[in-house]
BAVOKOL-660467 format. One record per atom (N, C-alpha, C, O): residue number from 0; residue in one letter; atom name; x, y, z. Coordinates in pm, 1 decimal. Example, Ala and Ser with C-alpha at 12.3 -4.5 7.8 and 13.67 -1.06 7.14 Angstrom:
   i aa at       c1       c2       c3
   0  A  N   1319.0   -569.0    780.0
   0  A CA   1230.0   -450.0    780.0
   0  A  C   1320.0   -330.0    780.0
   0  A  O   1423.6   -331.9    846.5
   1  S  N   1285.0   -225.0    708.0
   1  S CA   1367.0   -106.0    714.0
   1  S  C   1290.0      3.0    787.0
   1  S  O   1340.9    113.8    803.9
***
This chain:
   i aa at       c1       c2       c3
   0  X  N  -2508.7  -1427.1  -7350.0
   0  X CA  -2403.2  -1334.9  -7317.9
   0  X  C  -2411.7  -1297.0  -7170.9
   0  X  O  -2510.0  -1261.0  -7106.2
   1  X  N  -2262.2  -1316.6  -7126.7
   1  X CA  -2310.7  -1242.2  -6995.8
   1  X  C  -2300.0  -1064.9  -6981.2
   1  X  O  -2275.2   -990.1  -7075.7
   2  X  N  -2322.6  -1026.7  -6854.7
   2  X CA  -2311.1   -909.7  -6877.0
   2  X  C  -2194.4   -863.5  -6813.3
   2  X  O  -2169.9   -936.7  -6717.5
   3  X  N  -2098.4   -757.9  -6828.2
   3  X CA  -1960.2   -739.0  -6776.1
   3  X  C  -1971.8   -693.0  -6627.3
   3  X  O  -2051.9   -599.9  -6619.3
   4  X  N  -1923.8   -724.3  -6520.0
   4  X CA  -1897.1   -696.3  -6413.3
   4  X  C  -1794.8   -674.9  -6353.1
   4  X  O  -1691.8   -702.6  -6414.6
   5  X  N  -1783.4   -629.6  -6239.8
   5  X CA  -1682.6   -561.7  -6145.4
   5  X  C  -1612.4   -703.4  -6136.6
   5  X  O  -1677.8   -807.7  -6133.5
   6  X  N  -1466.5   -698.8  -6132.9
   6  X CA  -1398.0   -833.9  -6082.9
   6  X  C  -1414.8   -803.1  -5924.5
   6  X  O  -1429.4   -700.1  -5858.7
   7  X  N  -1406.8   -928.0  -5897.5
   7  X CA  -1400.6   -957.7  -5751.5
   7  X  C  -1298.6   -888.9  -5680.3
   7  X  O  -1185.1   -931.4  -5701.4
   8  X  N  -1310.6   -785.9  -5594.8
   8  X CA  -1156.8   -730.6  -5482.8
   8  X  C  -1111.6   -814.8  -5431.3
   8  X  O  -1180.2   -857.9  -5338.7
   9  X  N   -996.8   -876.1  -5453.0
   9  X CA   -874.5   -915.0  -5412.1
   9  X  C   -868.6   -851.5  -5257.4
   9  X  O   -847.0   -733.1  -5283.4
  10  X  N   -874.8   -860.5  -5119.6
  10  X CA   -804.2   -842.8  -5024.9
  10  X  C   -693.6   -873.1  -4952.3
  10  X  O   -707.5   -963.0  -4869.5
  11  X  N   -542.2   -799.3  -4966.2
  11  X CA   -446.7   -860.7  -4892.4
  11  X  C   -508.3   -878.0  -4753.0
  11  X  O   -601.1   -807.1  -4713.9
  12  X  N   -467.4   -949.5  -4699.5
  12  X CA   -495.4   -979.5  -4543.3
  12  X  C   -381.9   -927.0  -4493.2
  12  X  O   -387.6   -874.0  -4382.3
  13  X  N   -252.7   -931.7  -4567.8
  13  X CA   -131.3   -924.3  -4442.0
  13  X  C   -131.5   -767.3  -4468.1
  13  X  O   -125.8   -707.3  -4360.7
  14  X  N   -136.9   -675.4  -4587.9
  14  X CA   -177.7   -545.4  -4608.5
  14  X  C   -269.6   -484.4  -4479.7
  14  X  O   -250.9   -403.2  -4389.1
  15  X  N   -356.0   -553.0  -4515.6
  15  X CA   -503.1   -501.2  -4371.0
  15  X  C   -413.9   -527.6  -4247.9
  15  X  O   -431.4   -446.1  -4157.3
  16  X  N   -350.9   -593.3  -4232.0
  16  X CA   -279.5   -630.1  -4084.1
  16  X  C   -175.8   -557.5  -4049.9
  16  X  O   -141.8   -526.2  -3935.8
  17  X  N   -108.5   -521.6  -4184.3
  17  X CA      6.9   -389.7  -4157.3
  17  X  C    -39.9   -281.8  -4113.1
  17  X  O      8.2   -222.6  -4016.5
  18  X  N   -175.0   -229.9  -4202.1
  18  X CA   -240.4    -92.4  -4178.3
  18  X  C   -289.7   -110.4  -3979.0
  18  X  O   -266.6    -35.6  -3884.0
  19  X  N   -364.6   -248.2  -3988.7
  19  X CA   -424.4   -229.2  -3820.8
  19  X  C   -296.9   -231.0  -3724.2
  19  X  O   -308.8   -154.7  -3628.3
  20  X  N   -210.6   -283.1  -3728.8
  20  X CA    -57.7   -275.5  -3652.6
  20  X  C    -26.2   -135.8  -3643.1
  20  X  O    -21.4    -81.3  -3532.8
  21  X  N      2.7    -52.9  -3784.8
  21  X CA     27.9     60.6  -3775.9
  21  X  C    -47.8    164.6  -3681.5
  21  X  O      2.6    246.5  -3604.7
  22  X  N   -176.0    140.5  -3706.7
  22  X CA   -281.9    253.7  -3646.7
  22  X  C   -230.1    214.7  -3494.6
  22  X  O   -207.1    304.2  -3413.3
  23  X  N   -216.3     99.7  -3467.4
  23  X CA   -231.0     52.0  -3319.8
  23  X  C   -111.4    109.6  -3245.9
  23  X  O   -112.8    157.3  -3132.5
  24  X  N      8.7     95.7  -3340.8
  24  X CA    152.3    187.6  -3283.5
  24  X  C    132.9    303.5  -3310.5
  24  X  O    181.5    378.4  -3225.8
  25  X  N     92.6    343.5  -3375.8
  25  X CA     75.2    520.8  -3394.1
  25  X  C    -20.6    562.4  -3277.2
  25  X  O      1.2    653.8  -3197.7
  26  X  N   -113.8    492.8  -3279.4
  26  X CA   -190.2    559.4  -3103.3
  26  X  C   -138.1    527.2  -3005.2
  26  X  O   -187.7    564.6  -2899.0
  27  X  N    -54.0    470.0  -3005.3
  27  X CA     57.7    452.1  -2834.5
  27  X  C    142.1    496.9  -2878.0
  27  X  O    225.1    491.0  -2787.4
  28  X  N    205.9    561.9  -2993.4
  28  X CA    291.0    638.2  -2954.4
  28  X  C    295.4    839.9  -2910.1
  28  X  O    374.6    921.8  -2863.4
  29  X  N    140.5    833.8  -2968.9
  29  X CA     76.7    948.2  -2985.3
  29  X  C     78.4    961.8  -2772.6
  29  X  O    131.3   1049.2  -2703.9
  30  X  N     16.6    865.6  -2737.9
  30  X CA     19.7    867.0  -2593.8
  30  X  C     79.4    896.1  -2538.1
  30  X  O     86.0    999.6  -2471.7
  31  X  N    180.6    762.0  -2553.7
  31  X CA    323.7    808.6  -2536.3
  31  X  C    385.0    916.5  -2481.1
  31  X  O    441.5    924.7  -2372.0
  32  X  N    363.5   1027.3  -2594.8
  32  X CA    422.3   1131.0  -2670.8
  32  X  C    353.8   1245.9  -2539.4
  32  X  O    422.6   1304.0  -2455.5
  33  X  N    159.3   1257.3  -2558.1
  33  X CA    137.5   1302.6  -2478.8
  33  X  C    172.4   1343.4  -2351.8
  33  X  O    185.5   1450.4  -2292.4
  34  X  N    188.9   1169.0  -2316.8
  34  X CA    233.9   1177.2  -2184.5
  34  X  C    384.3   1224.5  -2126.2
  34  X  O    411.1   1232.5  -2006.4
  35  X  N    474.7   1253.5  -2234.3
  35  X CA    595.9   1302.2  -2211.0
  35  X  C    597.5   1416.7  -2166.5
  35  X  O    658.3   1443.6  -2062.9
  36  X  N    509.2   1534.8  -2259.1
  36  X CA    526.5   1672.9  -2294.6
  36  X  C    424.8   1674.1  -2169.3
  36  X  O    428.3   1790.9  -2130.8
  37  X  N    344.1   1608.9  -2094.1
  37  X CA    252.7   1637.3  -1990.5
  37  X  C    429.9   1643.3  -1880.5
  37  X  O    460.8   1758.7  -1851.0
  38  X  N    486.9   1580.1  -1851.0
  38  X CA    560.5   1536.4  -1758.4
  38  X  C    689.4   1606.2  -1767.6
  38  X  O    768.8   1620.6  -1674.7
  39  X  N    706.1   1658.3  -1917.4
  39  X CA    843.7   1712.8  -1918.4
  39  X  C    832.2   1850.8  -2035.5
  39  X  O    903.5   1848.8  -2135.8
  40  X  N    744.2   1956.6  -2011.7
  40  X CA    670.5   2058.0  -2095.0
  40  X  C    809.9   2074.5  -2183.2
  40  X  O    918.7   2032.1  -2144.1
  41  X  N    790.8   2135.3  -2293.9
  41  X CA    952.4   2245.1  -2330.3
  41  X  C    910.6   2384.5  -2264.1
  41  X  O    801.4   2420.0  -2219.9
  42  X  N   1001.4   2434.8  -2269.6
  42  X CA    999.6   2613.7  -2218.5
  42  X  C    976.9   2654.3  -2351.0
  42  X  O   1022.0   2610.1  -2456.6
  43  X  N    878.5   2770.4  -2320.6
  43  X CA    874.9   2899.3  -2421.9
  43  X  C   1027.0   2925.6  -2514.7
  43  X  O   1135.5   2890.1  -2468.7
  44  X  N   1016.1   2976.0  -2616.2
  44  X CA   1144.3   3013.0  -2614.4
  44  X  C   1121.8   3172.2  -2631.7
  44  X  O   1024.1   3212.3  -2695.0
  45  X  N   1209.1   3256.9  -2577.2
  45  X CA   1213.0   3396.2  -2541.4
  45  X  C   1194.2   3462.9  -2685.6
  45  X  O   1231.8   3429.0  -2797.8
  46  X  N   1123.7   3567.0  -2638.9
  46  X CA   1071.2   3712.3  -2767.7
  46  X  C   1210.8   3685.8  -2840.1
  46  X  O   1307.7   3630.1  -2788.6
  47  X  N   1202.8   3733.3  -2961.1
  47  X CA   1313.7   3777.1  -3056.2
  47  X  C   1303.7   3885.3  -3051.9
  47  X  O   1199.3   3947.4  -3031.9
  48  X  N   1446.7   3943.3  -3075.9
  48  X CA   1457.3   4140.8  -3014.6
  48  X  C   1424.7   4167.5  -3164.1
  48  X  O   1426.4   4064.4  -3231.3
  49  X  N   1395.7   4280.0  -3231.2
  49  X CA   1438.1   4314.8  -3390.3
  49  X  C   1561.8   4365.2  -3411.4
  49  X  O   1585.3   4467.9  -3347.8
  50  X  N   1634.2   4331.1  -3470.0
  50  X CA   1777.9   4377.0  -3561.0
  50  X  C   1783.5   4477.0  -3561.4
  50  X  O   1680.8   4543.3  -3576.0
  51  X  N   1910.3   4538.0  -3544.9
  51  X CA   1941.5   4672.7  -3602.7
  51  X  C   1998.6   4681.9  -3688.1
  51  X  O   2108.6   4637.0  -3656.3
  52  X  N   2003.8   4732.7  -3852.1
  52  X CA   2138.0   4741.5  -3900.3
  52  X  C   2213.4   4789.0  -3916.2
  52  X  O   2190.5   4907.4  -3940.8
  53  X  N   2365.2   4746.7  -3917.8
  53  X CA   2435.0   4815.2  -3871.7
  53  X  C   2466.5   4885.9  -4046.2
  53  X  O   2480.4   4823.1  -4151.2
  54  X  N   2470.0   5032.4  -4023.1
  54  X CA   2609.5   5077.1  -4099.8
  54  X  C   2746.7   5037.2  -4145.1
  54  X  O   2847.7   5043.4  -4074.9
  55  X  N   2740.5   4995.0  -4271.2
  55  X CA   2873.2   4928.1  -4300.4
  55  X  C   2935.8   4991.9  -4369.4
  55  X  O   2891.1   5021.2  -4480.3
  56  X  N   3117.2   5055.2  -4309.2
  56  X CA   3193.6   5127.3  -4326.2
  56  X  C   3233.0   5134.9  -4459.6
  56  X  O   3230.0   5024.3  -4513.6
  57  X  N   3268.9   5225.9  -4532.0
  57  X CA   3319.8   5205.0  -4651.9
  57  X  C   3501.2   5231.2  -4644.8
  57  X  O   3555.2   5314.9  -4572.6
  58  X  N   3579.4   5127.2  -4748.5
  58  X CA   3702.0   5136.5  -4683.7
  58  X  C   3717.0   5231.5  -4845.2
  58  X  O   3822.9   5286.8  -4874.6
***
């Protein structure tokens, strides 16, 4: 008898090649990205005042 074992893992190759492609565009675009907001900041955007509410007339 044998004894039961793990089947062999199957590795996609073109799977593994999607994932390393991906990582590889996602860190240049991360750069990218960096390098935008280094070169072109956004502005703050200004305090928010608090609301007043208004009294609403009764007709």
């Amino acid at each position: 008898m044998s004894d039961p074992t793990a089947p062999a893992t199957v590795i996609d190759l073109a799977e593994a090649r999607r994932d390393r492609l991906h990582d590889i565009h996602e860190a240049r675009l991360l750069e990218v990205r960096k390098a935008f907001e280094k070169a072109f900041p956004l502005p703050e955007p200004p305090p928010k005042k608090p609301r007043s509410k208004k009294k609403s007339r009764k007709r």
